[in-house]
Biopython code that builds the backbone (N, CA, C, O; Angstrom):
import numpy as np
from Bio.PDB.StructureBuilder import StructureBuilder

atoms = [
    (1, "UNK", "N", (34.811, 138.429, 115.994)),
    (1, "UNK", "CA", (35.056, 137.118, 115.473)),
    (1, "UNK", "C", (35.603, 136.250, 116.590)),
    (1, "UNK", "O", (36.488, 136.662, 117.340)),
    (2, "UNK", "N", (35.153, 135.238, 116.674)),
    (2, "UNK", "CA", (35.804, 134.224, 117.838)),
    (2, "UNK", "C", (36.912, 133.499, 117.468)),
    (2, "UNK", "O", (36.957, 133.227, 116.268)),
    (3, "UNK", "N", (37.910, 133.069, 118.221)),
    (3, "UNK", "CA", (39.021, 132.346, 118.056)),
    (3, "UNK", "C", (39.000, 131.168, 118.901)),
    (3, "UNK", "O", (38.491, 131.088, 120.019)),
    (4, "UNK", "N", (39.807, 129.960, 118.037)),
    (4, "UNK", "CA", (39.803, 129.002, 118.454)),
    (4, "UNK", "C", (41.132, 128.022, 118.338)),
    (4, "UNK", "O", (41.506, 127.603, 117.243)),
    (5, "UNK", "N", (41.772, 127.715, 119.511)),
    (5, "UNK", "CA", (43.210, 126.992, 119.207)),
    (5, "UNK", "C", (42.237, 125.809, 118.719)),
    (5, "UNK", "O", (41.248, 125.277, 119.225)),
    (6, "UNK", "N", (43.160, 125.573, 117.148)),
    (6, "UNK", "CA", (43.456, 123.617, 116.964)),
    (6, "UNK", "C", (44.429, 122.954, 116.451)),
    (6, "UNK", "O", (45.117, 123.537, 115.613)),
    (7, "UNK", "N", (44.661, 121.949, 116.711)),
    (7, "UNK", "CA", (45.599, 121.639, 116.734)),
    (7, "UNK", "C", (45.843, 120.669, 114.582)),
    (7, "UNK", "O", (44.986, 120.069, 113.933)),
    (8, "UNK", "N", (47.105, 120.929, 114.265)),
    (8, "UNK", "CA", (47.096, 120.961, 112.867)),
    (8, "UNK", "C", (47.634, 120.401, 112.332)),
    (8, "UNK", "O", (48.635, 120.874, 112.869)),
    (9, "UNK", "N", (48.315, 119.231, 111.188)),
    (9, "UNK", "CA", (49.368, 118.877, 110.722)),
    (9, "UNK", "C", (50.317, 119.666, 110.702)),
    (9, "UNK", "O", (50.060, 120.850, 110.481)),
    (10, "UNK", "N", (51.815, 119.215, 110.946)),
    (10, "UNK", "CA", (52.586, 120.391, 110.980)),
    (10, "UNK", "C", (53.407, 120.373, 109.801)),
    (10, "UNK", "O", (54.424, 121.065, 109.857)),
    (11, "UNK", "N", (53.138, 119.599, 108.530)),
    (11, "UNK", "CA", (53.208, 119.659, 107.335)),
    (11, "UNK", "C", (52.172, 120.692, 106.570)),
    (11, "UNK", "O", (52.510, 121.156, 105.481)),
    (12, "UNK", "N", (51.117, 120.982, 107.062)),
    (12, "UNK", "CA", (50.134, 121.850, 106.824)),
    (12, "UNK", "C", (50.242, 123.142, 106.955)),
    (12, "UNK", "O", (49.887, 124.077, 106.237)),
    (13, "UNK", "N", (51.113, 123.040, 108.595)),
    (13, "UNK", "CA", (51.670, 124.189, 108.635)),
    (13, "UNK", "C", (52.357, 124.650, 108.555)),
    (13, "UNK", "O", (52.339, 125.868, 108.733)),
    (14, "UNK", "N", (53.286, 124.069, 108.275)),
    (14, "UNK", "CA", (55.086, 124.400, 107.105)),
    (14, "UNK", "C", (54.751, 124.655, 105.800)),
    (14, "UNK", "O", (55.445, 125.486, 105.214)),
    (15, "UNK", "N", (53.424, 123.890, 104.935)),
    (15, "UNK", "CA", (53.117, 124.681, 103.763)),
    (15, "UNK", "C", (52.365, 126.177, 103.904)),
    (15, "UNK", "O", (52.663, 126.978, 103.018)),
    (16, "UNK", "N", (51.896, 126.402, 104.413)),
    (16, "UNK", "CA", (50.999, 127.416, 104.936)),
    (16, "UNK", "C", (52.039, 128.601, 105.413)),
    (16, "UNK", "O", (51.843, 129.784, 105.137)),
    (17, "UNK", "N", (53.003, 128.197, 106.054)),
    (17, "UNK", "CA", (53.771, 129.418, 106.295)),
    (17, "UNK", "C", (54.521, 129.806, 104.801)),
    (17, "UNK", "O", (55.083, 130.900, 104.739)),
    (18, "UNK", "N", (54.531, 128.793, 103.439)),
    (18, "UNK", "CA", (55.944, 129.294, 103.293)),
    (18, "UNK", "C", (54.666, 130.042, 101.695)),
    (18, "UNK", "O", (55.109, 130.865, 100.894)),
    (19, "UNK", "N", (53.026, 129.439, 101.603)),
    (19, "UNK", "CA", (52.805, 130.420, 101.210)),
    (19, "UNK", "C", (52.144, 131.668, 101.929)),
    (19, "UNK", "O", (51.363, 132.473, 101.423)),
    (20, "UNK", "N", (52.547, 131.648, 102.987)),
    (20, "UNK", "CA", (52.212, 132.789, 103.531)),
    (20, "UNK", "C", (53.065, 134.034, 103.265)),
    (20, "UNK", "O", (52.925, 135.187, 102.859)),
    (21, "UNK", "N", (54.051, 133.178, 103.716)),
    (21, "UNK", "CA", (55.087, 134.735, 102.963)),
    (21, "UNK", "C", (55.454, 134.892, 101.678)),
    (21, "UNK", "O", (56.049, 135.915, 101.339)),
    (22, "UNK", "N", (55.217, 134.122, 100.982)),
    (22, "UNK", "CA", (54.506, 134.480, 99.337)),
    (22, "UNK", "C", (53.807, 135.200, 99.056)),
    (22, "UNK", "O", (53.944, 135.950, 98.090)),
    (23, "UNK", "N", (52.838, 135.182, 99.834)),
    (23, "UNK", "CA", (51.533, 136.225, 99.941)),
    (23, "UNK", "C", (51.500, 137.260, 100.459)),
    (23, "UNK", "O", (50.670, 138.046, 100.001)),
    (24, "UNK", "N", (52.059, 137.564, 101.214)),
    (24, "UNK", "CA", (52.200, 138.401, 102.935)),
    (24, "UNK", "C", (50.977, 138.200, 103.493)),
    (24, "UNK", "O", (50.031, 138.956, 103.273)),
    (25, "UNK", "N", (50.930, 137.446, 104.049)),
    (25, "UNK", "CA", (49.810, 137.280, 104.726)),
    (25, "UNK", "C", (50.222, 136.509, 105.927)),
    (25, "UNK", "O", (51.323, 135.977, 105.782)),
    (26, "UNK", "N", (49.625, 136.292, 107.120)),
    (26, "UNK", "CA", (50.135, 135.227, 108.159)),
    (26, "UNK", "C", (49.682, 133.717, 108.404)),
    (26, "UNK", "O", (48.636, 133.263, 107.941)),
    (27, "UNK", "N", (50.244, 133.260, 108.890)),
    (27, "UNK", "CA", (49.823, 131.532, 108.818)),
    (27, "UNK", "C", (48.383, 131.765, 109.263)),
    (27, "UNK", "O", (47.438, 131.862, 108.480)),
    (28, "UNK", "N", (48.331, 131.817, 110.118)),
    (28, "UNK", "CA", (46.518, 131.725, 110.533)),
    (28, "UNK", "C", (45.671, 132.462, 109.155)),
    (28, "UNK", "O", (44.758, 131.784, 108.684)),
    (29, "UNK", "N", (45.902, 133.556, 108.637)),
    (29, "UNK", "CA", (45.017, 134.136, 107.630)),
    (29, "UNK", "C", (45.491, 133.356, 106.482)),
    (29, "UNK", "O", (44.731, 133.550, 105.534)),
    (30, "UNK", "N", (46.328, 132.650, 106.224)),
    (30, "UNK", "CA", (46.595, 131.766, 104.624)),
    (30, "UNK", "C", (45.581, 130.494, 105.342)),
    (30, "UNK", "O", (44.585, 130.078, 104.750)),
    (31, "UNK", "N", (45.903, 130.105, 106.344)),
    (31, "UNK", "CA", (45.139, 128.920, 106.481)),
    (31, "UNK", "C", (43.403, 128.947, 106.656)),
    (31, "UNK", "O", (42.705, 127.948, 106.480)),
    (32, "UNK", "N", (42.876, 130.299, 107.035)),
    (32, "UNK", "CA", (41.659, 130.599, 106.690)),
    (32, "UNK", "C", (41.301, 130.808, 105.188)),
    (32, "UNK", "O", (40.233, 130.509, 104.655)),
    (33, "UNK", "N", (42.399, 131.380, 104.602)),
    (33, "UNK", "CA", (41.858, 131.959, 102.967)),
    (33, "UNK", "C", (41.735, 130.215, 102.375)),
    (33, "UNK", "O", (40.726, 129.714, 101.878)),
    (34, "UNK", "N", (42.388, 129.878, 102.489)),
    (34, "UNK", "CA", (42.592, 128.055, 102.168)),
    (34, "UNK", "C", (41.169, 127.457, 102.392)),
    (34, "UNK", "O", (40.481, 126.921, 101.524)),
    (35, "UNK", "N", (40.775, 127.679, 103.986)),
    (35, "UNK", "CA", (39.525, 127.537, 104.211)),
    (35, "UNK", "C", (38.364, 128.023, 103.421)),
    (35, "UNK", "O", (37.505, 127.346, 102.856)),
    (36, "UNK", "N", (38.486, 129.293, 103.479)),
    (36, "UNK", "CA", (37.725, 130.264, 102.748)),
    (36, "UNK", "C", (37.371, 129.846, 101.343)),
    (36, "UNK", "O", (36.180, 129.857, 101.032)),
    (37, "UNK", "N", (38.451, 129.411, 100.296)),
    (37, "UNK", "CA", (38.422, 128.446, 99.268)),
    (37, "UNK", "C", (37.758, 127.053, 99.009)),
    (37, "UNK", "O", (37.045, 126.749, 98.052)),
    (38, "UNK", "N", (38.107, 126.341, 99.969)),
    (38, "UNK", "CA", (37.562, 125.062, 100.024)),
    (38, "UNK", "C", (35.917, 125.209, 100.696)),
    (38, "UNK", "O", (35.181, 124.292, 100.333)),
    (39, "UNK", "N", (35.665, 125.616, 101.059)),
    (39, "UNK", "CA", (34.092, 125.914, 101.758)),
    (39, "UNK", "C", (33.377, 126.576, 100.268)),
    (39, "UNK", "O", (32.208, 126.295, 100.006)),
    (40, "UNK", "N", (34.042, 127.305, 99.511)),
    (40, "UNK", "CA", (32.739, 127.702, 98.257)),
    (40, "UNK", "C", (33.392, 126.616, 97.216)),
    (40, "UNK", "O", (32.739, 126.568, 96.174)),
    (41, "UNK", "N", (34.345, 125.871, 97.240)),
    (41, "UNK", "CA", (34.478, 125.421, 96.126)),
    (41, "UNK", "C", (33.540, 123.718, 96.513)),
    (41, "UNK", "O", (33.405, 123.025, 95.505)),
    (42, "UNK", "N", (32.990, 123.145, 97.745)),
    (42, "UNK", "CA", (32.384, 122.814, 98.028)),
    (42, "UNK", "C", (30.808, 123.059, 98.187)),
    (42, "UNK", "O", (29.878, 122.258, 98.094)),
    (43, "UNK", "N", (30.815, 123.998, 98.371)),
    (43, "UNK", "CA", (29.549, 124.544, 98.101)),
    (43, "UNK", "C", (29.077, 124.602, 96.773)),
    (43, "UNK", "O", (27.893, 124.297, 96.629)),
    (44, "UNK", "N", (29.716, 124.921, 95.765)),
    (44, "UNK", "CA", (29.608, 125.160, 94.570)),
    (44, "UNK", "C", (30.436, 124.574, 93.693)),
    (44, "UNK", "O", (31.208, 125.121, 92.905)),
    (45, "UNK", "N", (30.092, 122.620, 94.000)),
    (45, "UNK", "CA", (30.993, 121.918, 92.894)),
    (45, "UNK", "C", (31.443, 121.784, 91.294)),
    (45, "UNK", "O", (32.262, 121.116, 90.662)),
    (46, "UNK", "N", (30.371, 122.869, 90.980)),
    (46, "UNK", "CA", (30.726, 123.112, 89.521)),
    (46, "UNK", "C", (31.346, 124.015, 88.840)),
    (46, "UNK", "O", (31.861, 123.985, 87.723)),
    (47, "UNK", "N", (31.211, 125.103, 89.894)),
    (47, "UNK", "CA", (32.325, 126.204, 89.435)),
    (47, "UNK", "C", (33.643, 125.812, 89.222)),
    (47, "UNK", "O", (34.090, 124.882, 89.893)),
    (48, "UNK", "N", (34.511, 126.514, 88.185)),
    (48, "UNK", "CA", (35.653, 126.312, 88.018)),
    (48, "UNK", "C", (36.543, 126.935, 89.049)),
    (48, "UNK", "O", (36.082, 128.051, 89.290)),
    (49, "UNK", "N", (37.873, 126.650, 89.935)),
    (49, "UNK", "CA", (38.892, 127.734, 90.855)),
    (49, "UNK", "C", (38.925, 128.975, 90.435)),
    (49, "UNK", "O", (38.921, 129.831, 91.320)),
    (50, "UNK", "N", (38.966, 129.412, 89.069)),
    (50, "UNK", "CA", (39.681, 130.593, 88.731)),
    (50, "UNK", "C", (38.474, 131.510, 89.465)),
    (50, "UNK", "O", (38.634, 132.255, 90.432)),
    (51, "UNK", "N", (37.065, 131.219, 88.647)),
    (51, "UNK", "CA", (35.898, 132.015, 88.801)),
    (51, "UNK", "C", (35.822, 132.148, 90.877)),
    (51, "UNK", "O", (36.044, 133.163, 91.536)),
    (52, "UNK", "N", (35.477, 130.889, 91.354)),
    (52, "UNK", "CA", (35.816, 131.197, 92.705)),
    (52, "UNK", "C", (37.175, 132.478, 93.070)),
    (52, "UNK", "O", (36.708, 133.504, 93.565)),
    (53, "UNK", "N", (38.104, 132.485, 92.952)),
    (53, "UNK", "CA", (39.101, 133.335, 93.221)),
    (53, "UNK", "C", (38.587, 134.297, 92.674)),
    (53, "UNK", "O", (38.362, 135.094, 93.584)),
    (54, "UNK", "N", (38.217, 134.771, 91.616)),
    (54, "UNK", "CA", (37.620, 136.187, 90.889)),
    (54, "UNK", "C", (36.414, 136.486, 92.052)),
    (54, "UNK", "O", (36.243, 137.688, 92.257)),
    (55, "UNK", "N", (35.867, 135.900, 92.555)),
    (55, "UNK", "CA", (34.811, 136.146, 93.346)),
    (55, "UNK", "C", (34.981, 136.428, 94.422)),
    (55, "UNK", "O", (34.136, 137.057, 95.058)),
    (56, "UNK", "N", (36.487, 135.917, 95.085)),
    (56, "UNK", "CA", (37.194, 136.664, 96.412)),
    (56, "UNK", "C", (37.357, 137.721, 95.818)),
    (56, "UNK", "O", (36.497, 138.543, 96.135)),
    (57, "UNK", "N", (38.431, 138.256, 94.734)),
    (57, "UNK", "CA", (38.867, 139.458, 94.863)),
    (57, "UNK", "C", (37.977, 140.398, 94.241)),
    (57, "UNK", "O", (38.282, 141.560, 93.970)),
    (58, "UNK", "N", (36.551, 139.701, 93.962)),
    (58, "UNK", "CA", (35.843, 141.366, 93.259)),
    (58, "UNK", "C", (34.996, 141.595, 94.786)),
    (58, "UNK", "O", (34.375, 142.652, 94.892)),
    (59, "UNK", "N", (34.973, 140.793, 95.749)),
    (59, "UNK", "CA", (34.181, 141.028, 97.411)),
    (59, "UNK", "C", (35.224, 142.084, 97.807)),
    (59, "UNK", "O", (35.061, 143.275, 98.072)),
    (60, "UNK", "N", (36.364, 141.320, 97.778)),
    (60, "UNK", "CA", (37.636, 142.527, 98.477)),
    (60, "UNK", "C", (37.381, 143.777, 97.731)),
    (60, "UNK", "O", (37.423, 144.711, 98.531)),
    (61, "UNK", "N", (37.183, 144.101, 96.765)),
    (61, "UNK", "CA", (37.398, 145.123, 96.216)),
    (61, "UNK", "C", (35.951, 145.770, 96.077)),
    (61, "UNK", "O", (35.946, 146.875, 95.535)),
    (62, "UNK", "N", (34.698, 145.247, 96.488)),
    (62, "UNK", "CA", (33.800, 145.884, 96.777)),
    (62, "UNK", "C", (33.950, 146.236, 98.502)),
    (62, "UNK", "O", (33.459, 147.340, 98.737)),
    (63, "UNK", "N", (34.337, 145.764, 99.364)),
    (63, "UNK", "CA", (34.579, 145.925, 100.413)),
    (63, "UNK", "C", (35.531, 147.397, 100.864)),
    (63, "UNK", "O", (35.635, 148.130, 101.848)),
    (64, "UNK", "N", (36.139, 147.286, 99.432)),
    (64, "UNK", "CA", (37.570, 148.579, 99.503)),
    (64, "UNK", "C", (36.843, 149.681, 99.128)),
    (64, "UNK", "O", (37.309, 150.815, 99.243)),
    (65, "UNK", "N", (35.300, 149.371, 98.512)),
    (65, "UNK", "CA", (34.895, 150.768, 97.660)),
    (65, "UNK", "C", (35.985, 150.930, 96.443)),
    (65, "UNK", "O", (36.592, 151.969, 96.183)),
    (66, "UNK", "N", (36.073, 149.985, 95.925)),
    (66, "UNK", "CA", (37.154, 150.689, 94.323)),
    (66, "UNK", "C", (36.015, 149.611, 93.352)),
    (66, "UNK", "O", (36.624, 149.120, 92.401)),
    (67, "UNK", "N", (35.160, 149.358, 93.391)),
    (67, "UNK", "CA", (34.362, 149.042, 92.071)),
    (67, "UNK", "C", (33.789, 150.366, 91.019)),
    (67, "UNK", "O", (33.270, 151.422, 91.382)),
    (68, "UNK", "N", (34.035, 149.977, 89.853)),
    (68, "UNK", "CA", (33.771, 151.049, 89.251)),
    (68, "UNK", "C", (32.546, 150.700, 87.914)),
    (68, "UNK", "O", (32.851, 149.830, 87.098)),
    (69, "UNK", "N", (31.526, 151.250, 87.809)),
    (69, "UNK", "CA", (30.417, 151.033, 87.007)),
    (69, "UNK", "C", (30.569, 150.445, 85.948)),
    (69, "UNK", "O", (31.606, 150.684, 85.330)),
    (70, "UNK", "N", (29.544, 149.435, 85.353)),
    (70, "UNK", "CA", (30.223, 149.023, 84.101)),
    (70, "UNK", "C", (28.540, 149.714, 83.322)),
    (70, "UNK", "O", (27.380, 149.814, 83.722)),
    (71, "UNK", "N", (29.198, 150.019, 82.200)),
    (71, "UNK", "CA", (28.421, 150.727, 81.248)),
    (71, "UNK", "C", (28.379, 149.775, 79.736)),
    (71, "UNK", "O", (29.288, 149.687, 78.911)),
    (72, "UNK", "N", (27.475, 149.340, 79.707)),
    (72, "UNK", "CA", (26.992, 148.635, 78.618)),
    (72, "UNK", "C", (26.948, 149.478, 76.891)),
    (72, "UNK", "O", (26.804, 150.642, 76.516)),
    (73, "UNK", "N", (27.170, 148.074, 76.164)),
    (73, "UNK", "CA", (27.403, 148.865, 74.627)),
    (73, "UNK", "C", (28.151, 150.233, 74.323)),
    (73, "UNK", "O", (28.224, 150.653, 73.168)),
]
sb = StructureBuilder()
sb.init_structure("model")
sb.init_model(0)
sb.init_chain("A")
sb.init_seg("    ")
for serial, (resi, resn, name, xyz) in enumerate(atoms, 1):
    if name == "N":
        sb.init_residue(resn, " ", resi, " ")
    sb.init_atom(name, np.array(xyz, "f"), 0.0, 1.0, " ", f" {name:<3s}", serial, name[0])
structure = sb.get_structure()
């Protein structure tokens, strides 16, 4: 993955840190997941947030190998 300094509001990044450690996560990775958010919720102006967020964490969790079969009726 490539990296790139830029330069940021530093109100942006005083919010970003303080949910970062809400999250445990670090400023640079809250401010990508943020990203990460706004890029499909743009992409896909009709979806509702929640469904976007369900759609991060069922990737993470196919990524983890913990999906488990769903069996109909």
């Amino acid at each position: 993955m490539a990296t790139a300094s830029i330069r940021l509001d530093e109100s942006l990044v005083e919010k970003a840190g303080i949910m970062a450690k809400a999250f445990n996560r670090s400023v640079p990775k809250q401010i990508e997941h943020w990203a990460k958010i706004g890029e499909m919720m743009e992409d896909n102006p009709d979806l509702p947030y929640e469904f976007v967020r369900q759609v991060i964490i069922s990737q993470a969790e196919k990524d983890a190998g913990k999906l488990e079969p769903y069996e109909f009726g």
